[in-house]
TISE-437467 format. One line per field, with one value per residue: residue number from 1; x, y, z of N, C-alpha, C in turn. Coordinates in steps of 0.001 Angstrom, whole numbers. Atoms other than C-alpha are relative to their C-alpha. Layout:
<rokes>
nr = [NUM; ...]
n.xx = [X; ...]
n.yy = [Y; ...]
n.zz = [Z; ...]
ca.xx = [X; ...]
ca.yy = [Y; ...]
ca.zz = [Z; ...]
c.xx = [X; ...]
c.yy = [Y; ...]
c.zz = [Z; ...]
</rokes>
This chain:
<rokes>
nr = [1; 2; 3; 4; 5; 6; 7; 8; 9; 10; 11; 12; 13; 14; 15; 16; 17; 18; 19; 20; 21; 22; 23; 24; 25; 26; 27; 28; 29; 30; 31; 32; 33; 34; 35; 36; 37; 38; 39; 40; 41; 42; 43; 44; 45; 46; 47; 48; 49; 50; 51; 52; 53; 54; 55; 56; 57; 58; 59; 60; 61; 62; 63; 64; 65; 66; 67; 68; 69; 70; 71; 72; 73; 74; 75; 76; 77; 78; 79; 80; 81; 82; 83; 84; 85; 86; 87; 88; 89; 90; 91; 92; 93; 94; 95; 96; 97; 98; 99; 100; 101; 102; 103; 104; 105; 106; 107; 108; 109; 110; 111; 112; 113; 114; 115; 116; 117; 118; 119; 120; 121; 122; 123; 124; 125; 126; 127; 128; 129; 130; 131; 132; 133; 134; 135; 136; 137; 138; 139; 140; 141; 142; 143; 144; 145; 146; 147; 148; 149; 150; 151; 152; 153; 154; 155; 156; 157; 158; 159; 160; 161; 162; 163; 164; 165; 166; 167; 168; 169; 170; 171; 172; 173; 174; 175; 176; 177; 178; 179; 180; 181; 182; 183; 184; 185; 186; 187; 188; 189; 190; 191; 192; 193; 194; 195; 196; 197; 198; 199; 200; 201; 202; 203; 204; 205; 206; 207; 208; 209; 210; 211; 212; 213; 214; 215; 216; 217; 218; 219; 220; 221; 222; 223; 224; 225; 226; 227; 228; 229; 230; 231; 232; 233; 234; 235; 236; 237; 238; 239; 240; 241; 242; 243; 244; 245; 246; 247; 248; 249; 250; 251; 252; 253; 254; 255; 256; 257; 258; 259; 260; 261; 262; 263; 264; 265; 266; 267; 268; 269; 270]
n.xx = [-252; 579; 1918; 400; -405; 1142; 1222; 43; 289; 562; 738; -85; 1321; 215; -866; -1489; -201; -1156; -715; -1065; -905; 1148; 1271; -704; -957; 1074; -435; 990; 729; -412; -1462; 164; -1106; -1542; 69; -348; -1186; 10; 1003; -1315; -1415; 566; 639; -1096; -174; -360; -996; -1135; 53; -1129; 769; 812; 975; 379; 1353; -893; 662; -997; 920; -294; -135; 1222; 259; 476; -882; 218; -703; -493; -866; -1505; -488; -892; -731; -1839; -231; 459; -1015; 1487; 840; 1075; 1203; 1542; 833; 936; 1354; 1332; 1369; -1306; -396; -992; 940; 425; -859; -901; -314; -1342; -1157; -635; -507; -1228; -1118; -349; -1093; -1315; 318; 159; 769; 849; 1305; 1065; 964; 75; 1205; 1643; 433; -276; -650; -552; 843; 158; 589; 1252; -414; -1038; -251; -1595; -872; 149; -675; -635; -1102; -131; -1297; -964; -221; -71; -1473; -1178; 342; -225; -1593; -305; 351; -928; -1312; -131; -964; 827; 650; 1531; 624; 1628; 1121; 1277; 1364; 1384; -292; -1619; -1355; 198; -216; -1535; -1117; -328; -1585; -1802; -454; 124; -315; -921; 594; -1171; 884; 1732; 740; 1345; 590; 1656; 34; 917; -301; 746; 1563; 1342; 515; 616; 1650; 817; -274; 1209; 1349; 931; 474; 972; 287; -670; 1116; 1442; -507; -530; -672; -920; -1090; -1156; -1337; -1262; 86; -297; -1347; -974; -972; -1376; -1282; -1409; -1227; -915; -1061; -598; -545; -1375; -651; -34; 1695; 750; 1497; 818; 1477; 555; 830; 1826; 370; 1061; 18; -1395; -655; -1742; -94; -185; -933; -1040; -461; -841; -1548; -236; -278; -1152; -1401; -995; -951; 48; 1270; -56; 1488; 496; 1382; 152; 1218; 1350; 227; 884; -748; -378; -320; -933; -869; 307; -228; -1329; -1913; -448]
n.yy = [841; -649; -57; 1856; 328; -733; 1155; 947; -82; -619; 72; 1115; 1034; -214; -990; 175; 855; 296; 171; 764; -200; 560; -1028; -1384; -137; 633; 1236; 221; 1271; 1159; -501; -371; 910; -150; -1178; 568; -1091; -696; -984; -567; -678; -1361; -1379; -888; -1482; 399; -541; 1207; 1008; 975; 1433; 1469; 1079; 1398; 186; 800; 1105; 437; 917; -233; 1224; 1013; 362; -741; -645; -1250; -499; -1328; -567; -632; -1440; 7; -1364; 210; -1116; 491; -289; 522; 276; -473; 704; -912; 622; -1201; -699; 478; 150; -472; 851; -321; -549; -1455; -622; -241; -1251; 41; 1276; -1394; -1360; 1011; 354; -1088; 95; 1206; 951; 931; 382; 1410; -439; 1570; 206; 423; 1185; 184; -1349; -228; 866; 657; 1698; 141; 961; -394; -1203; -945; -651; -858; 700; 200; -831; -422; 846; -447; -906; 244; 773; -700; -410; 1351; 426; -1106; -398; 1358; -187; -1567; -37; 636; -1117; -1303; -117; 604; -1062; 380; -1325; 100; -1431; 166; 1363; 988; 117; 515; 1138; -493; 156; 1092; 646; -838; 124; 1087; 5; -786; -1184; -1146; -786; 444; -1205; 597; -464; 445; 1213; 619; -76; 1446; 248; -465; -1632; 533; 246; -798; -1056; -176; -427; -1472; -297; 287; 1384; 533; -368; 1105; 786; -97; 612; 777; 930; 1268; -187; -459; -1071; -459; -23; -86; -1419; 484; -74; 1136; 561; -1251; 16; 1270; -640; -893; -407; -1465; 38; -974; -10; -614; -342; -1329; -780; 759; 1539; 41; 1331; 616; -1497; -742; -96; 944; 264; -38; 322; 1122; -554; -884; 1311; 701; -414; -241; -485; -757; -292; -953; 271; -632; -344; -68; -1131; -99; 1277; 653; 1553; 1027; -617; -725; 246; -817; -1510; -416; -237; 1229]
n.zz = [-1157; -999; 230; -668; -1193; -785; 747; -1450; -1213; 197; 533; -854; -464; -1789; 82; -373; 1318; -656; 964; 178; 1219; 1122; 222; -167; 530; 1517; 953; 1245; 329; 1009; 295; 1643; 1347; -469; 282; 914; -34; 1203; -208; -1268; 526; 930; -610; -557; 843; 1488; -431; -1289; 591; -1467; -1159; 184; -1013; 28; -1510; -462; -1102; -971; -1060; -1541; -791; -480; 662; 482; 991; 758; 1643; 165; 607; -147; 1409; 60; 416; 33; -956; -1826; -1015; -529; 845; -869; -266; -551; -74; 25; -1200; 148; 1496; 1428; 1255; 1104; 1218; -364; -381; 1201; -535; -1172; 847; 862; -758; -442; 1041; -292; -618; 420; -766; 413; -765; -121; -739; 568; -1111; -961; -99; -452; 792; 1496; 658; -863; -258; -1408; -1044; -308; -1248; 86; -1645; -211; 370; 1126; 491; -162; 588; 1011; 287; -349; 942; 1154; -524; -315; 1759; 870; -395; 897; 1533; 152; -631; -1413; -293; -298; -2370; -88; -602; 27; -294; -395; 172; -1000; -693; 236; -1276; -1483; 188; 663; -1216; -659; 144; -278; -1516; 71; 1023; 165; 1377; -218; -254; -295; 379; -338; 612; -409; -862; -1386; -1459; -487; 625; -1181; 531; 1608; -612; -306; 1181; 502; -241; -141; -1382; -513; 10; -1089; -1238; 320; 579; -494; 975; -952; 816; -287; -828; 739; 77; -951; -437; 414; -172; 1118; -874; -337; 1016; 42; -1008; 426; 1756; -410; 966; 500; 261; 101; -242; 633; -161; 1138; -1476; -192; -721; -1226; 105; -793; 217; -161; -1793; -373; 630; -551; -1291; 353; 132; -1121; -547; 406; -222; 1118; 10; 2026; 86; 337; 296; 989; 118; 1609; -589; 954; 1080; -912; -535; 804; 1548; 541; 968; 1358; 247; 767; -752; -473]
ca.xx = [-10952; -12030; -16109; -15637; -14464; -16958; -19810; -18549; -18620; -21412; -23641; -24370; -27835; -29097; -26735; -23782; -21628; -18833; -16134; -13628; -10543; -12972; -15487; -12830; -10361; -11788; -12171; -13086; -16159; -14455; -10734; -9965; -8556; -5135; -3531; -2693; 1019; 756; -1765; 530; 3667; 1718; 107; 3673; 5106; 6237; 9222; 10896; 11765; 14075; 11377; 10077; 7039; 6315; 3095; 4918; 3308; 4108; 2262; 1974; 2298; -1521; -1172; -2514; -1656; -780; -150; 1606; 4077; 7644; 8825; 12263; 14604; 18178; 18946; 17539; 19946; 16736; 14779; 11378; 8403; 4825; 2554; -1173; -4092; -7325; -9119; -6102; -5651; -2940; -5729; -6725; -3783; -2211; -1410; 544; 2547; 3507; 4711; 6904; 8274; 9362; 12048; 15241; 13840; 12988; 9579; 7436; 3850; 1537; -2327; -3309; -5248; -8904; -8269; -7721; -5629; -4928; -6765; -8500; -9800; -12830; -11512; -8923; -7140; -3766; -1902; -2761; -1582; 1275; 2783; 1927; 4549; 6914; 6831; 6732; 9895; 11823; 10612; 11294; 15049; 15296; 13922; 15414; 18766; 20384; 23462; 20538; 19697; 15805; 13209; 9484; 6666; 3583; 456; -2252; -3004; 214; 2006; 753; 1874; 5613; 6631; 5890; 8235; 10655; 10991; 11174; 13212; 16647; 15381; 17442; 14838; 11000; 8540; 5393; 2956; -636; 293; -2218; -1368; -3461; -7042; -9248; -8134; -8542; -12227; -12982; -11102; -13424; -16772; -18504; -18750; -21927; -22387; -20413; -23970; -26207; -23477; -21395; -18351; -16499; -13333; -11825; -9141; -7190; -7986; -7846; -4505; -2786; -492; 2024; 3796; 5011; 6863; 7983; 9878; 11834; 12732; 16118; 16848; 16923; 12364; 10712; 7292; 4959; 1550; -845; -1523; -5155; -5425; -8075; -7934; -4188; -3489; 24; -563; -527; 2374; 4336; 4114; 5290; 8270; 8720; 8850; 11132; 14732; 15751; 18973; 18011; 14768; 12883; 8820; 7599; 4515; 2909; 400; -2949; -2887; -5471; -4948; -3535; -2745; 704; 2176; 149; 1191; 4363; 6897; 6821]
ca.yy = [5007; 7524; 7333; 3323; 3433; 6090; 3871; 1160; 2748; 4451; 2004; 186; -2162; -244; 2014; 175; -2212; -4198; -5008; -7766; -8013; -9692; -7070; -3898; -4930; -4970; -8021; -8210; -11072; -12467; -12674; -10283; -11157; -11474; -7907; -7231; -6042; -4529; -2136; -885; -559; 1874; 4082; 4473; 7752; 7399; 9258; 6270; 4273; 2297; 652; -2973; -4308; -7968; -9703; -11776; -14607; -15669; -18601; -17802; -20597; -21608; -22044; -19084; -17548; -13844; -11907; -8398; -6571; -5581; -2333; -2926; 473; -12; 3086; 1892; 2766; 920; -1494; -1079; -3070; -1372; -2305; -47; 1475; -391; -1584; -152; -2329; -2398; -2566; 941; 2656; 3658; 7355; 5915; 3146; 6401; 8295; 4826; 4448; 7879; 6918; 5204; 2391; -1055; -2105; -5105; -4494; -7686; -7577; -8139; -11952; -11593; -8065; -7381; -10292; -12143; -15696; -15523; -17485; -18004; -16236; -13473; -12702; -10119; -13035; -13865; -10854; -10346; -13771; -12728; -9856; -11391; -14107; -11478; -9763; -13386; -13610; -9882; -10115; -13465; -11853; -7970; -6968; -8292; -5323; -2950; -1650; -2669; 31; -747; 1721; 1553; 3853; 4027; 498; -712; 977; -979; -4463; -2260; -1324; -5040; -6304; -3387; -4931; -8414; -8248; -6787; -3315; -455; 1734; 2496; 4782; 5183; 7146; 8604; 5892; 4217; 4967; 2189; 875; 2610; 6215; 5119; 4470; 7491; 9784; 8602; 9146; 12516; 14227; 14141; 10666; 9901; 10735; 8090; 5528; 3451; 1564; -1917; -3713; -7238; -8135; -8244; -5179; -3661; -4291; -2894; -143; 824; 2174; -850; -1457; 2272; 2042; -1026; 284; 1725; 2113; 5544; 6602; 8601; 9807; 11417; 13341; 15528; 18861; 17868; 14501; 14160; 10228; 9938; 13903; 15495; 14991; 11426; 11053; 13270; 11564; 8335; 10392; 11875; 8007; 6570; 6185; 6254; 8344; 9571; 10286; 12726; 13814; 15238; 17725; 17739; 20983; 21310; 17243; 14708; 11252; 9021; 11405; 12355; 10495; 12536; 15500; 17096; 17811; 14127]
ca.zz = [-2520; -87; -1370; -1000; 2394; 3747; 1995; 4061; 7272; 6414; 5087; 8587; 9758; 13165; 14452; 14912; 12988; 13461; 11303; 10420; 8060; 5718; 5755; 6244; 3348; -293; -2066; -5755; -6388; -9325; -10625; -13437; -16707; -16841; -17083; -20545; -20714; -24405; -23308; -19858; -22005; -24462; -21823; -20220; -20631; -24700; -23794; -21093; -23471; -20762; -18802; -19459; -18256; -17541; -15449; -13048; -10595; -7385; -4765; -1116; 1149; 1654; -2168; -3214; -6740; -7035; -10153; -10831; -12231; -13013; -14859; -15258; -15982; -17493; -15696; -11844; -9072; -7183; -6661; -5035; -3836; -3828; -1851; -2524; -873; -243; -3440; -5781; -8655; -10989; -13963; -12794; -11941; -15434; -13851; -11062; -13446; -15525; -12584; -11483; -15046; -14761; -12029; -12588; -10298; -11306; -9317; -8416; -7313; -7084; -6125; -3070; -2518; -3445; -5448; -9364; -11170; -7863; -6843; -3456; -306; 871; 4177; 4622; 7359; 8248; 8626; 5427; 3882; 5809; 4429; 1728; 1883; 3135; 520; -2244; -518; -617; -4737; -5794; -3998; -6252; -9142; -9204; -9647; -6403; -6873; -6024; -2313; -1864; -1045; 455; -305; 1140; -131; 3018; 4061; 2178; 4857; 7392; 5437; 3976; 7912; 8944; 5913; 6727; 10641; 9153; 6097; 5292; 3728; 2860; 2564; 3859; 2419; 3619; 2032; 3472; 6153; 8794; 12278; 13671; 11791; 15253; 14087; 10411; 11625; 13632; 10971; 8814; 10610; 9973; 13399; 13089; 12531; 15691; 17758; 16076; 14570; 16162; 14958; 16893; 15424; 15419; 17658; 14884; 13368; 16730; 17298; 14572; 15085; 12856; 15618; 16522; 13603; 13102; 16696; 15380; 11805; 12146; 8216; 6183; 6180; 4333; 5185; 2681; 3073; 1611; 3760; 3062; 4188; 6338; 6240; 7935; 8554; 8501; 12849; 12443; 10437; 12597; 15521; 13540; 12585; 16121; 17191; 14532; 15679; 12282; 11891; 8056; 7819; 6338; 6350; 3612; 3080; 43; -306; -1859; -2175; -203; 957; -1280; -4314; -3805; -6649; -8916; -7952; -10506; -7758; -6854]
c.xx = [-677; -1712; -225; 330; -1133; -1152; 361; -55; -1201; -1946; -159; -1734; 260; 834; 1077; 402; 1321; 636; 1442; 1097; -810; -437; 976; 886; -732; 495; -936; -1181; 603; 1176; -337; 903; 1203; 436; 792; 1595; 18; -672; 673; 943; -572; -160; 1043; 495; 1057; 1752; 1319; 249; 918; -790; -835; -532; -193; -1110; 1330; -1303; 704; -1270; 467; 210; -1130; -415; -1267; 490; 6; 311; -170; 536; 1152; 321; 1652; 1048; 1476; 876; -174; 1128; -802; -555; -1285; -1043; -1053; -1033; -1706; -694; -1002; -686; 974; 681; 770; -922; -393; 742; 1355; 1095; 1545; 1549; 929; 1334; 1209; 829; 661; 1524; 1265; 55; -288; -989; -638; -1334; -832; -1030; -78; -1093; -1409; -44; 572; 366; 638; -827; -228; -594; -1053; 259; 1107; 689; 1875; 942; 225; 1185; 1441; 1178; -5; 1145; 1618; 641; 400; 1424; 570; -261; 596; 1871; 648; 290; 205; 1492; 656; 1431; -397; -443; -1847; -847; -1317; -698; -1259; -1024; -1182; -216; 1157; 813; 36; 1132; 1387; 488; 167; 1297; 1072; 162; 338; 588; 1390; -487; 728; -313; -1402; -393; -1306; -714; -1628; -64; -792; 643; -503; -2047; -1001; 114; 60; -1336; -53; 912; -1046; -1137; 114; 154; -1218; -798; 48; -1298; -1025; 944; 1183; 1339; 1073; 1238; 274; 815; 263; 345; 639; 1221; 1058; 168; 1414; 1293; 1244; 995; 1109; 1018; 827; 627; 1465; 743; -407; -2329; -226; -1561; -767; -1299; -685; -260; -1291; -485; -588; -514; 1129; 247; 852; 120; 401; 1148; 1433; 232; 530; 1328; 546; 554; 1181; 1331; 1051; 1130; -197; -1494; -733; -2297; -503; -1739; -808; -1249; -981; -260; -1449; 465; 427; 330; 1086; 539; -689; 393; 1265; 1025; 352; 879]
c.yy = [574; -138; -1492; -7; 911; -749; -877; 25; 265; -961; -1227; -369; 597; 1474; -450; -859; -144; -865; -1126; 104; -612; 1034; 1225; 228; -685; -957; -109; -1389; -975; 738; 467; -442; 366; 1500; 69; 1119; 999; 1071; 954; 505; 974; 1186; 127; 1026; -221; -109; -1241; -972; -1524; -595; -940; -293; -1279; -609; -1556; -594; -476; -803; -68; -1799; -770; -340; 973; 995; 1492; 449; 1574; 31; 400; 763; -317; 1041; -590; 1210; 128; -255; -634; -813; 417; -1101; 983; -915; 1246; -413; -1292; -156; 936; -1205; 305; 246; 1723; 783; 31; 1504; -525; -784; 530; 234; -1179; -36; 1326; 540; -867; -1045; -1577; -661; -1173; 725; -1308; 1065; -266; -1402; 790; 2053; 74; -1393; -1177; -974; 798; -1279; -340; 265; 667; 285; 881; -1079; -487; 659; 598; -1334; 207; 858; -243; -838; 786; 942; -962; 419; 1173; -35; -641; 587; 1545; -331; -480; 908; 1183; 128; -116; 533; -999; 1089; -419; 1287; -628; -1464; -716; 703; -530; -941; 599; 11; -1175; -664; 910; -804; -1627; -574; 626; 801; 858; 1108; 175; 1250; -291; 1372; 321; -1364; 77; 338; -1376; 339; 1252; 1558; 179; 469; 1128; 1200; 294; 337; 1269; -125; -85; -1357; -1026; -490; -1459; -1257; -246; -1342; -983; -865; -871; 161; 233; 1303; 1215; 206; 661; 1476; 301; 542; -644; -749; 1323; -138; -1373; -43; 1201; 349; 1402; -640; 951; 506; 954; 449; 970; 889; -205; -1111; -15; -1690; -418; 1105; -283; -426; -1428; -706; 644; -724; -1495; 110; 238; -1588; -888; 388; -285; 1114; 1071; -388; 1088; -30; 1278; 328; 572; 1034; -17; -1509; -526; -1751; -650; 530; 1052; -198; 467; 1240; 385; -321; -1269; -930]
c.zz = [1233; 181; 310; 1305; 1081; -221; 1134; 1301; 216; 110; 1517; 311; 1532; -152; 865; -654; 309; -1029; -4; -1161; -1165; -698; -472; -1613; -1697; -431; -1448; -216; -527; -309; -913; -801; 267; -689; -2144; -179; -1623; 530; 1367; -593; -886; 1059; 601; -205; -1448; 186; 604; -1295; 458; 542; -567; 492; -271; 976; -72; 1631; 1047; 971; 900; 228; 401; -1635; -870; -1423; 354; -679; 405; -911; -212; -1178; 836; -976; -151; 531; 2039; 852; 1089; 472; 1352; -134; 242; 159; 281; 912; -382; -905; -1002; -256; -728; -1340; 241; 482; -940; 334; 802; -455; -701; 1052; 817; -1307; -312; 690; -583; 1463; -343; 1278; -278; 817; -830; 713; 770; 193; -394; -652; -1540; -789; 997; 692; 1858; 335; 219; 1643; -318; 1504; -1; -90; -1287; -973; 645; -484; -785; -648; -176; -1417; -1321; 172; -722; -2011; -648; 464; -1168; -1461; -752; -149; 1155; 169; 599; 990; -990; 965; 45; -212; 81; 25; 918; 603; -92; 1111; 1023; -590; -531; 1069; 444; -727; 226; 1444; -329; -1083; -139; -1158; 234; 344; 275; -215; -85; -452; 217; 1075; 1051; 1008; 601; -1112; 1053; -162; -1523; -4; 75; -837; -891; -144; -80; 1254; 416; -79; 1781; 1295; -357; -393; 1212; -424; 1152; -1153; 658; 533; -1075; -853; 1008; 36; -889; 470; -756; 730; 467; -792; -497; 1338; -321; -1129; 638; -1211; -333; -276; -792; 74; -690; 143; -595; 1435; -108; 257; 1336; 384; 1030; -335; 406; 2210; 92; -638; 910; 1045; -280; -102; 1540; 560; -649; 588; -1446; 141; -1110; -67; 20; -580; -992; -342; -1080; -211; -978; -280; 1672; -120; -1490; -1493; -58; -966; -873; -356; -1303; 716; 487; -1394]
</rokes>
């Protein structure tokens, strides 16, 4: 994820380059085949023999299909929504599906429009994806346990679109993971320093504007905040000062050592 996202800043006409949710937020060409659950429930860990997977569909409101997943644990004290990083596909993320069937949780994780097994637009836009969430909230409450408190987790961009449904949703819990601060130090995280001299990088209002601040000061349930001490994408600095801002009550930031953006759930101790 990290080599696609430097590529894209990277790879600019001139020396400057300006970016929309279009452009910024991967979209696969073509839908992929439908996922195949036989092949998921094998590579789970052998061991779980408690969690059920199923591909499960759901249509936004501009009539858009999306397709995922649900591992369902007869053990799940749980349930959880995941929403991933940038250009993370459920086809390609057998590791991480492990390391969920693992928990005594019972999760939902769809594609995102216009990535893996999920129908797109021929535009994109935040609003897009943030009805998206919402909608997939309203469907997973429907379609989970409904005795079970209801966690969000958001890995790197998903935490932008997890704090909006935590401020907009009755959630019990929020876990954000390698989380965005705002897109504009996303950006200049990204650039090489020495890039900074010859390259030069403008964002969309809407881009522009996000901040996940403004949904962390507004979140008042139990947080947890996860990071690698090597994350040089969304360092340990920009996570504390999300924490430093939440008025959560129960909340708790967690520093995960020797890891780098977006690969704490591989680690063991997680």
């Amino acid at each position: 994820m990290k080599k696609y996202i430097l590529l894209l800043l990277l790879c600019l006409s001139g020396c400057s380059a300006h970016y929309t949710t279009e452009s910024f937020i991967y979209q696969d060409k073509q839908l992929e085949q439908p996922l195949n659950i036989n092949i998921i429930q094998t590579q789970l860990h052998q061991d779980n023999l408690s969690t059920l997977v199923s591909s499960i569909n759901f249509t936004s409101n501009d009539g858009t299909q999306l397709s995922g997943i649900k591992l369902i644990n007869k053990e799940a004290v749980i349930n959880l929504i995941f929403f991933s990083a940038n250009g993370m596909k459920i086809s390609q993320s057998s590791k991480i599906l492990n390391k969920f069937s693992l928990l005594p949780v019972n999760i939902i994780w769809f594609d995102y429009r216009g990535m893996g097994v999920s129908d797109k637009k021929s535009t994109l836009s935040l609003t897009n994806l943030k009805t998206d969430a919402l909608g997939i909230f309203d469907y997973s409450k429907k379609t989970l346990p409904q005795h079970l408190p209801m966690a969000i987790h958001g890995l790197s961009m998903g935490s932008i679109i997890a704090s909006y449904v935590a401020v907009n949703k009755d959630v019990d819990a929020l876990i954000l993971d390698g989380a965005i601060s705002s897109v504009s130090t996303l950006v200049d995280n990204l650039m090489p320093t020495w890039s900074k001299a010859f390259y030069s990088v403008t964002l969309s209002v809407e881009l522009a504007e996000i901040d996940n601040s403004d949904f962390i000061k507004d979140y008042t349930k139990p947080l947890l905040l996860i990071i690698g001490a090597d994350d040089s994408i969304t360092p340990p600095a920009n996570l504390e000062q999300l924490y430093q801002l939440s008025p959560s009550q129960v909340k708790v930031l967690a520093l995960i050592s020797d890891t780098e953006h977006a690969m704490t759930m591989k680690k063991a101790k997680l």
